[in-house]
PLY file of the C-alpha trace (Angstrom):
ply
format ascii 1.0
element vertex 472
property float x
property float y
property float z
element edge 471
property int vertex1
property int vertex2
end_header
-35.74 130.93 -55.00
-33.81 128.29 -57.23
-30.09 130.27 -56.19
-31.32 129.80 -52.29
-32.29 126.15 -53.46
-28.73 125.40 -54.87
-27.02 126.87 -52.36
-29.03 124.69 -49.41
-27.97 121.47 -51.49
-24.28 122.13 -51.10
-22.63 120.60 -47.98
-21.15 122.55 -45.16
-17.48 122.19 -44.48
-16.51 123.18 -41.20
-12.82 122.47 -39.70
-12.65 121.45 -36.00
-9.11 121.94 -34.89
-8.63 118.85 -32.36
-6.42 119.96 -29.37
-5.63 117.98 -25.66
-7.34 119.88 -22.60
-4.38 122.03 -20.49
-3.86 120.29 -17.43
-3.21 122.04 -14.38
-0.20 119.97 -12.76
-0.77 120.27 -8.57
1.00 118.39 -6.21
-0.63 115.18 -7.18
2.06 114.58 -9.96
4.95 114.91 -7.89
3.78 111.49 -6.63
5.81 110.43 -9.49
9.15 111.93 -8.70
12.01 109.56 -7.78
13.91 108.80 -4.82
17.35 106.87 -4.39
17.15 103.84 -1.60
20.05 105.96 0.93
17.34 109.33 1.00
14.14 106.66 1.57
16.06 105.24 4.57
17.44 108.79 6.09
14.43 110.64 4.88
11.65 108.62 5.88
13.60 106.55 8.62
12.99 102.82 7.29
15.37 100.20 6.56
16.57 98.22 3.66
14.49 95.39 4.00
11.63 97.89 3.90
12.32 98.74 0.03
12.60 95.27 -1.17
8.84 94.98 -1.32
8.35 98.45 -2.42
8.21 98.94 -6.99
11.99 99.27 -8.26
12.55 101.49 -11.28
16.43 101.09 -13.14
17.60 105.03 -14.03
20.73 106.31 -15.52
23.61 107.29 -13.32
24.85 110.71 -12.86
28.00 109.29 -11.21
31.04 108.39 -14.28
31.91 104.94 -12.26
27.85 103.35 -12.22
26.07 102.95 -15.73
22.51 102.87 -13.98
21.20 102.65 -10.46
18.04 102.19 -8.79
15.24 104.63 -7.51
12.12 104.42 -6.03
8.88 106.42 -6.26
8.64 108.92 -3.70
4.98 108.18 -2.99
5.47 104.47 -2.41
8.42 105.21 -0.09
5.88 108.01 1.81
2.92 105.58 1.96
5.41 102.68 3.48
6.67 104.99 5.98
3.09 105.64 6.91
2.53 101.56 7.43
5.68 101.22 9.21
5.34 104.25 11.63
1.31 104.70 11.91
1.46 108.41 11.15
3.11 111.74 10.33
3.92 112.31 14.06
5.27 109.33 15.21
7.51 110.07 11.76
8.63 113.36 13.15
9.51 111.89 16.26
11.40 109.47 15.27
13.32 112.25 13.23
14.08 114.29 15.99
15.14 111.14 18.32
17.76 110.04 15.40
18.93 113.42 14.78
19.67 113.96 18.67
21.69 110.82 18.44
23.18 112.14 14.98
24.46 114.72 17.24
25.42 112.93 20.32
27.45 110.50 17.77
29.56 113.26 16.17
30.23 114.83 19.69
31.95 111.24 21.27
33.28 110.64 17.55
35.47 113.79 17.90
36.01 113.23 21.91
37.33 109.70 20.72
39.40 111.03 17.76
40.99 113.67 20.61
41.79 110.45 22.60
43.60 108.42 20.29
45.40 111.42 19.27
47.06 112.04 22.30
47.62 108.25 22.72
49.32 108.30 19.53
51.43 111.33 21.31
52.34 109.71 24.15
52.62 105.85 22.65
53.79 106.82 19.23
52.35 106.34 16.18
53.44 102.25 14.66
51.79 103.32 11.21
53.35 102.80 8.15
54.43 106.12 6.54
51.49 107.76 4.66
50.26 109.16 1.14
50.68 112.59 2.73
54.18 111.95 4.17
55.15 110.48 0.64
54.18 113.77 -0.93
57.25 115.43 1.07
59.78 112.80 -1.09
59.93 114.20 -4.41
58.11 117.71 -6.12
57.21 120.38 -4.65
57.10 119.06 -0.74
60.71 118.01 -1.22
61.65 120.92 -2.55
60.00 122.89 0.64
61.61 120.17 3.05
64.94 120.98 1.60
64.37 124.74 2.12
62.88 124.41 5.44
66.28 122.66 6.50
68.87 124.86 4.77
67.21 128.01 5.78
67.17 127.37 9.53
70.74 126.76 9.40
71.54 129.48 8.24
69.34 131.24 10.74
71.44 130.00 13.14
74.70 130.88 12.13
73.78 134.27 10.57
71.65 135.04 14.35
75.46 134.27 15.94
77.40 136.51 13.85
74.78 139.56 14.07
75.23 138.83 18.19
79.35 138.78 17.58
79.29 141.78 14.89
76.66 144.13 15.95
75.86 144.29 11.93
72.30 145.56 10.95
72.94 144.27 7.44
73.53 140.68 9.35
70.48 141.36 11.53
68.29 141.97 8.37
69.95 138.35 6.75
69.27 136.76 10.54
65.96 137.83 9.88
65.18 137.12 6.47
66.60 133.54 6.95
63.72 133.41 9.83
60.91 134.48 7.56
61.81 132.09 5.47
62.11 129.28 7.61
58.55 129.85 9.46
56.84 130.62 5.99
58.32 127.38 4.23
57.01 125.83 7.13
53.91 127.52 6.82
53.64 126.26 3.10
54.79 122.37 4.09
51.06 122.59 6.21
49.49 123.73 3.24
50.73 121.22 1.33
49.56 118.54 4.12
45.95 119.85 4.03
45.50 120.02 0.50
46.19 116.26 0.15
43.00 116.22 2.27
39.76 113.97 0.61
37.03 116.25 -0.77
34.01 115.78 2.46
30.48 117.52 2.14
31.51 120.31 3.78
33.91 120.86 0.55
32.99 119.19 -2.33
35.99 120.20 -4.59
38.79 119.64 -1.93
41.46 121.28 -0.37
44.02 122.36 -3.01
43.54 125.84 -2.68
45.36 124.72 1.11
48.01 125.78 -0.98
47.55 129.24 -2.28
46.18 130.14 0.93
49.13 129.08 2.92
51.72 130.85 0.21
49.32 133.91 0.55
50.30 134.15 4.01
53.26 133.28 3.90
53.94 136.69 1.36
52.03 138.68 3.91
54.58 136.94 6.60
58.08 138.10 4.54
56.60 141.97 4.31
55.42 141.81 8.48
58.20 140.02 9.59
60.93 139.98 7.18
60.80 143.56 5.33
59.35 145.23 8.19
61.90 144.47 10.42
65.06 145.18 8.35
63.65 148.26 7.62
63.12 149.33 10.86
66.56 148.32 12.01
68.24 149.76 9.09
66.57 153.17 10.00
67.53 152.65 13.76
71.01 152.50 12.17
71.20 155.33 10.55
69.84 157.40 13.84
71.79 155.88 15.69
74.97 154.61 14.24
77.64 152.83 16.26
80.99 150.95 15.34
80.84 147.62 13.85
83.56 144.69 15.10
85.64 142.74 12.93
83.58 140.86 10.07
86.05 138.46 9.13
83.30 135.34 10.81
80.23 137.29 8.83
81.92 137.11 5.75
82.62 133.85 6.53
78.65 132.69 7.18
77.71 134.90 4.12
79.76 132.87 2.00
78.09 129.67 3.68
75.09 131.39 3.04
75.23 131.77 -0.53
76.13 128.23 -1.47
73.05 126.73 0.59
70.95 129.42 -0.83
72.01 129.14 -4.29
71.80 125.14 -3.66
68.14 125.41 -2.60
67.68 127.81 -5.53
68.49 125.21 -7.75
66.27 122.49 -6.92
63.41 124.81 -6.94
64.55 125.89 -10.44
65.10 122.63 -11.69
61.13 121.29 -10.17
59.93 124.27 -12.09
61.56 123.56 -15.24
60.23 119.93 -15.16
56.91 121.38 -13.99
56.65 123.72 -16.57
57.88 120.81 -19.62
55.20 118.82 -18.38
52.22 121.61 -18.78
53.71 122.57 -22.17
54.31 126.56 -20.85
57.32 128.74 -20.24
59.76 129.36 -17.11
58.71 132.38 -17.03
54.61 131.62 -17.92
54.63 128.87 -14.90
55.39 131.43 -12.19
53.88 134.42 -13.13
50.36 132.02 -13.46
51.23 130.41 -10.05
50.76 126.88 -11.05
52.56 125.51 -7.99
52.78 128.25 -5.54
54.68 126.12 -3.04
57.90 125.78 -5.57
56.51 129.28 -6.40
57.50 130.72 -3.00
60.72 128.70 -2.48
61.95 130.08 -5.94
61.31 133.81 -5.17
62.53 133.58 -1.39
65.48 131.69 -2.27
66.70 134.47 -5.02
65.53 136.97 -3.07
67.67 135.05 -0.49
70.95 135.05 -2.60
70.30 139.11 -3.83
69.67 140.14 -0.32
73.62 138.13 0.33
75.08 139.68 -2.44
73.09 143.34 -1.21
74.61 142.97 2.40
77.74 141.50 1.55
78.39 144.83 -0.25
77.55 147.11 2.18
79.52 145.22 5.08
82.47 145.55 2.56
82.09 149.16 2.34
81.89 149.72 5.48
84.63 147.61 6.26
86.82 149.79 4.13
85.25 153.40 4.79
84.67 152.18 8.75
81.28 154.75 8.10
78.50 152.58 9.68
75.73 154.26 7.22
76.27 152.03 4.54
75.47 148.78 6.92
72.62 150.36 7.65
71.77 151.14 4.13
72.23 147.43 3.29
69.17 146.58 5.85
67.30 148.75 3.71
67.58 147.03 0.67
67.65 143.73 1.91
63.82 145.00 3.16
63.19 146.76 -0.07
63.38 143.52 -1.70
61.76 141.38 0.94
59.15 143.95 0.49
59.00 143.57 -3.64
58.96 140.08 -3.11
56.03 139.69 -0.63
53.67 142.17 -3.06
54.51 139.65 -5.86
53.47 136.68 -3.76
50.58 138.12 -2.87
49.63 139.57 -6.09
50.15 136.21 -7.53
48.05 134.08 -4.92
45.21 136.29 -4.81
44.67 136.10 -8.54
44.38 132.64 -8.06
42.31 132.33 -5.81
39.82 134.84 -7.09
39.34 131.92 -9.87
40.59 133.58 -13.20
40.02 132.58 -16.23
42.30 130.08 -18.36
44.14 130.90 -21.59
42.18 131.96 -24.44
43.53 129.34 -26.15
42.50 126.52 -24.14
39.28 128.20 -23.81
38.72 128.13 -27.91
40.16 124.25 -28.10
37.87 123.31 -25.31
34.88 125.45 -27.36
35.72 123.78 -30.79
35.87 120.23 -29.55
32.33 121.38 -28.41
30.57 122.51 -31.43
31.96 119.67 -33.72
30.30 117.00 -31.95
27.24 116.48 -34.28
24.42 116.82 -31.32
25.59 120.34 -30.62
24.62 123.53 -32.59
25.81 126.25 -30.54
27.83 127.25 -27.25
27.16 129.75 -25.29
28.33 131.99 -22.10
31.34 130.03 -21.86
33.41 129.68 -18.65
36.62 128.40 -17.49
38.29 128.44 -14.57
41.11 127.69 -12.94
40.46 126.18 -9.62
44.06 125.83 -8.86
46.52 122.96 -9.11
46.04 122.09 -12.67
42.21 121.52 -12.29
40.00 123.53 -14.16
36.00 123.73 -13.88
34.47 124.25 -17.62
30.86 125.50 -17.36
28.76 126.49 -20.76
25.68 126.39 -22.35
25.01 124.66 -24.80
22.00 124.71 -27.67
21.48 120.81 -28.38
19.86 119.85 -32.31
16.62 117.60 -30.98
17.06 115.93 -34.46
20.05 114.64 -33.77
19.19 113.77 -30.37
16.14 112.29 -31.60
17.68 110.05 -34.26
20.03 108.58 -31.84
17.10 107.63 -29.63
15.35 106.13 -32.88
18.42 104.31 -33.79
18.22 102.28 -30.99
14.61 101.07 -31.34
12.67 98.27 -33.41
11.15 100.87 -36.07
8.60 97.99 -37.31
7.51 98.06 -33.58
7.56 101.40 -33.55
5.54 101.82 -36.92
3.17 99.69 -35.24
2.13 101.76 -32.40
1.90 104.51 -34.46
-0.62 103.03 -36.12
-2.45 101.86 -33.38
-2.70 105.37 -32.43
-6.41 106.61 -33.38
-7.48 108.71 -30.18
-6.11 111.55 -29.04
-5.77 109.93 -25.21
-3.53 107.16 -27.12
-1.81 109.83 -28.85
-0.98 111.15 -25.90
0.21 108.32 -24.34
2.17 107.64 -27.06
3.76 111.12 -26.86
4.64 110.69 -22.88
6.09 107.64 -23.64
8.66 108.31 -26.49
9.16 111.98 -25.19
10.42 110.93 -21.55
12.82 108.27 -23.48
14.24 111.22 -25.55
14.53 113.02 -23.07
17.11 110.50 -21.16
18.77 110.17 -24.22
19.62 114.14 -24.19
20.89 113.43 -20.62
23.00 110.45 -21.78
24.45 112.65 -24.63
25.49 115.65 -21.58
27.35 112.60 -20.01
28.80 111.35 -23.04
30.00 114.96 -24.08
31.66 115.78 -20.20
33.20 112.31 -20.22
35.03 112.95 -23.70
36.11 116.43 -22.38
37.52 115.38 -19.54
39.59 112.78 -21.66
40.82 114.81 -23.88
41.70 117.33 -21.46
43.06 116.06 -17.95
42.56 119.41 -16.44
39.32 120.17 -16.63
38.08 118.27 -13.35
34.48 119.44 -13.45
31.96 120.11 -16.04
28.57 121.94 -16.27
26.93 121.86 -19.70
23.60 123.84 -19.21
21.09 122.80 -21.61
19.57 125.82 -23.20
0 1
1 2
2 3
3 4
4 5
5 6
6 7
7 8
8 9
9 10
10 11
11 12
12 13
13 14
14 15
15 16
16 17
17 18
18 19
19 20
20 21
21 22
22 23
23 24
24 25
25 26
26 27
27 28
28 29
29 30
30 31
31 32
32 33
33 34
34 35
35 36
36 37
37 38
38 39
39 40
40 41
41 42
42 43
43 44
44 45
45 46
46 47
47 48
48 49
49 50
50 51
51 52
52 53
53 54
54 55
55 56
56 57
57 58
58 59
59 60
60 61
61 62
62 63
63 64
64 65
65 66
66 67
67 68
68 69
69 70
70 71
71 72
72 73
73 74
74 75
75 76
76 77
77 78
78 79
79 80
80 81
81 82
82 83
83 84
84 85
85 86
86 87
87 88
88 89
89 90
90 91
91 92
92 93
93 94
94 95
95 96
96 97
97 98
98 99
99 100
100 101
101 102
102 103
103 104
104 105
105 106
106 107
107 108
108 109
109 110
110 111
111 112
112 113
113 114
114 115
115 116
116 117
117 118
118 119
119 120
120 121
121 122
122 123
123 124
124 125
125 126
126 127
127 128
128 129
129 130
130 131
131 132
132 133
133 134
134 135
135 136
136 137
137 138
138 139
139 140
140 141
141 142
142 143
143 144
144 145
145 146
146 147
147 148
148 149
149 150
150 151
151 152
152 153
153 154
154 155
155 156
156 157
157 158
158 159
159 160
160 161
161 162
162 163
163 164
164 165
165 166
166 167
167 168
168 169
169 170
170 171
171 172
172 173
173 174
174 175
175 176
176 177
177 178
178 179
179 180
180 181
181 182
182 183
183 184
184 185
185 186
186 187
187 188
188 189
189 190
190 191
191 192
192 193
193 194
194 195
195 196
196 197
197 198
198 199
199 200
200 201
201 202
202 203
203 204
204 205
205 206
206 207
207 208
208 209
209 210
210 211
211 212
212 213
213 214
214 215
215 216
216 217
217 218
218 219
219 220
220 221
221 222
222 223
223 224
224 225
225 226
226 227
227 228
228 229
229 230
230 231
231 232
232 233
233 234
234 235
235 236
236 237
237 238
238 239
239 240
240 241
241 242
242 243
243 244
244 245
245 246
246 247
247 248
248 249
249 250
250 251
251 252
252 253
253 254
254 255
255 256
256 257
257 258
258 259
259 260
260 261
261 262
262 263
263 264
264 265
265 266
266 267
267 268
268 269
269 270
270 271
271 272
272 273
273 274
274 275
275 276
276 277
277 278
278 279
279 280
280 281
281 282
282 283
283 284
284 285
285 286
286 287
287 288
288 289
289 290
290 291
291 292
292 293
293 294
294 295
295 296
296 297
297 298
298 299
299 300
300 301
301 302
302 303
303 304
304 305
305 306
306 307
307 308
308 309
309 310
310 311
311 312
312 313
313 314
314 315
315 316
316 317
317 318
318 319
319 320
320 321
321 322
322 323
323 324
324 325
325 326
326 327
327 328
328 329
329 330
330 331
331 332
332 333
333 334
334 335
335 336
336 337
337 338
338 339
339 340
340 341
341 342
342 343
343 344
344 345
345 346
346 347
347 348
348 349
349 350
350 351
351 352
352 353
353 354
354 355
355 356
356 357
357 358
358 359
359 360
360 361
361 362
362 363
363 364
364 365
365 366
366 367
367 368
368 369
369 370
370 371
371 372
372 373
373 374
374 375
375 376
376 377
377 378
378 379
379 380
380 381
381 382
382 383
383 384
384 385
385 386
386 387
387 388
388 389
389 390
390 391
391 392
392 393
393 394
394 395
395 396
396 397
397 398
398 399
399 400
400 401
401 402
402 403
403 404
404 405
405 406
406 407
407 408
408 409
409 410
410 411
411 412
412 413
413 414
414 415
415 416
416 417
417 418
418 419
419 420
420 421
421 422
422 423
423 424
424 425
425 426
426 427
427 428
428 429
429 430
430 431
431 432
432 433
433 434
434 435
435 436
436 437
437 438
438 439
439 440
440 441
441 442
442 443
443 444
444 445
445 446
446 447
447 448
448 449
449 450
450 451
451 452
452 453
453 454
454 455
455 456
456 457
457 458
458 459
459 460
460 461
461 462
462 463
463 464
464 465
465 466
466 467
467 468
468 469
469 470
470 471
């Protein structure tokens, strides 16, 4: 009896583990979700002077040229839509009724652009020169202008002396000076379009104009070029018949060769420069296809001066011999290396535009200036790619330390006032509060480091154009 006394004296101690009820989010707190002013008026079909009256809220800018910009809340912009249309159907009309005039816009925009085209045709065109026809003045467009030139000459003169000779080594030069001529010009268009402004439609622009246009262009030297020659050379040896005097081939060969090699030259030259400039070899800066318009100039225009040297050889032979089989094998190998030229070319182009990788190296310098920033711990499933045209797109994710990112939030605030709320804090609905407040304010800060972190990458390395950092 006196142990059941004692022990009924001594006070219970029970712990009561305070925790905040689980809410169960519906759609009633997406009423708090944001909305920028151009969405409210295309959305929800109001106009400016609508939002002035409606609750303005300052946010920070994912754009690298505005430091903050404004948004509204998506349920004041829904409930003023309601007030200024009476209801969800006369909304959806309205809609429909601006999208049909979207439409009806877009169809007299292009019927008017058609117009003043072929006024411009007929009237000529009084504007000064542009951006795009400045690009044909120096680099790679004047390199492809020059080449364009030379090479139809030449397809002139060499397309007379194949008529005067009969030669099917002059046919297959006739011929290769063609290919070239209609696939620099092919490459002078894709030069024009990929000085075209990124649009919605494509968001990253037009520079892969370029590869696209020298990818045809290699399929164009083994259709028209190599095919060709090599069908003519074979014809020739079937079929071989005598050959006239070459004295005025010879002649155009020689012509040949010095506008070739001249064109040759500049390309070489635009490459070298190129190549100083990126910091990477001759031989590095073709293979990679950094410029495939130079790219395709180079390799035509040494193809060019080999497939000269090829036929001028075999004419000579058969000049001497008077057998007509080695003219014929001279077609051949002028296709042969048409042929070797337009698998390289195509090899080359379709590698880039596949969107391969960079160099390892500039993958681990991009990585390192990473993970020594103090707010990152860790990178992960790195990714960089070449886009073409010296722009790369850098994507990674990356583990952020919330200490870090947390101190740089506190470093910016009044820590008396701060101290101060805290202890104010004695319920655990102002705890809460308290909690909502602070975390949503770190949590912009983490978004304002991202920025801060693509910003410095992209300064420290021109290349890389775009950048995803993924926050794991």
């Amino acid at each position: 009896a006196g142990q059941k006394q004692s022990f009924l004296k001594e006070p219970i101690q029970v712990k009561v583990k305070a925790v905040l009820k689980k809410r169960e989010y519906g759609p009633k707190y997406t009423q708090n979700n944001f909305i920028t002013g151009v969405r409210a008026i295309n959305e929800f079909c109001l106009k400016s002077s609508d939002l002035d009256q409606l609750r303005k809220i300052k946010r920070r800018s994912p754009h690298d040229d505005t430091e903050s910009f404004t948004v509204y809340l998506r349920s004041d912009v829904e409930a003023k839509s309601l007030e200024v249309w009476g209801s969800p159907e006369a909304l959806a009309r309205e809609r429909k009724r601006r999208k049909e005039a979207e439409i009806k816009y877009r169809e007299n925009l292009f019927r008017n652009q058609r117009l003043l085209w072929e006024y411009k045709q007929f009237f000529g065109n009084t504007k000064p020169r542009s951006s795009t026809a400045a690009m044909f003045l120096k680099g790679p467009g004047k390199v492809v202008m020059v080449a364009i030139c030379i090479n139809g000459l030449n397809f002139f003169f060499k397309l007379l002396a194949w008529v005067y000779t009969g030669s099917a080594s002059m046919f297959s030069e006739a011929i290769h000076s063609l290919a070239d001529t209609c696939n620099q010009a092919l490459l002078a268009l894709g030069i024009s379009q990929s000085a075209r402004t990124p649009d919605p439609t494509h968001p990253y622009g037009f520079s892969n104009m370029r590869y696209i246009a020298s990818l045809i262009s290699g399929v164009g030297i083994f259709m028209m070029g190599a095919g060709l020659s090599w069908y003519h050379g074979i014809i020739g040896l079937l079929h071989p018949h005598p050959i006239e005097s070459l004295l005025w081939a010879y002649c155009i060969l020689a012509g040949s060769l010095v506008s070739e090699g001249a064109t040759l030259l500049v390309a070489i030259n635009e490459i070298r420069r190129s190549a100083r400039a990126k910091g990477v070899s001759f031989y590095q800066y073709v293979v990679q296809s950094r410029d495939p318009s130079t790219n395709v100039v180079l390799l035509e225009d040494a193809a060019a001066v080999l497939s000269v040297a090829i036929a001028a050889t075999c004419m000579g032979l058969t000049s001497v011999t008077g057998n007509p089989y080695y003219d014929s094998v001279g077609s051949l190998g002028v296709g042969t290396l048409l042929g070797t030229v337009s698998a390289f070319l195509i090899y080359t182009n379709t590698e880039a535009l596949l969107g391969r990788s960079i160099q390892p190296d500039q993958v681990q310098r991009l990585t390192e200036f990473l993970e020594s920033d103090p707010v990152v711990r860790a990178i992960h499933d790195v990714k960089a790619t070449d886009m073409g045209m010296s722009k790369v797109r850098f994507k990674a994710e990356v583990d952020f330390d919330g200490r870090v990112v947390t101190r740089s939030y506190l470093e910016k605030q009044d820590i008396e006032q701060l101290l101060q709320e805290i202890q104010q804090v004695k319920t655990l609905e102002e705890l809460e509060a308290f909690m909502l407040k602070h975390g949503e304010n770190i949590i912009d800060t983490l978004g304002a480091e991202v920025d801060r972190l693509e910003k410095d990458l992209k300064q420290r390395n021109p290349d890389v154009r775009h950048v995803d950092l993924e926050i794991l």
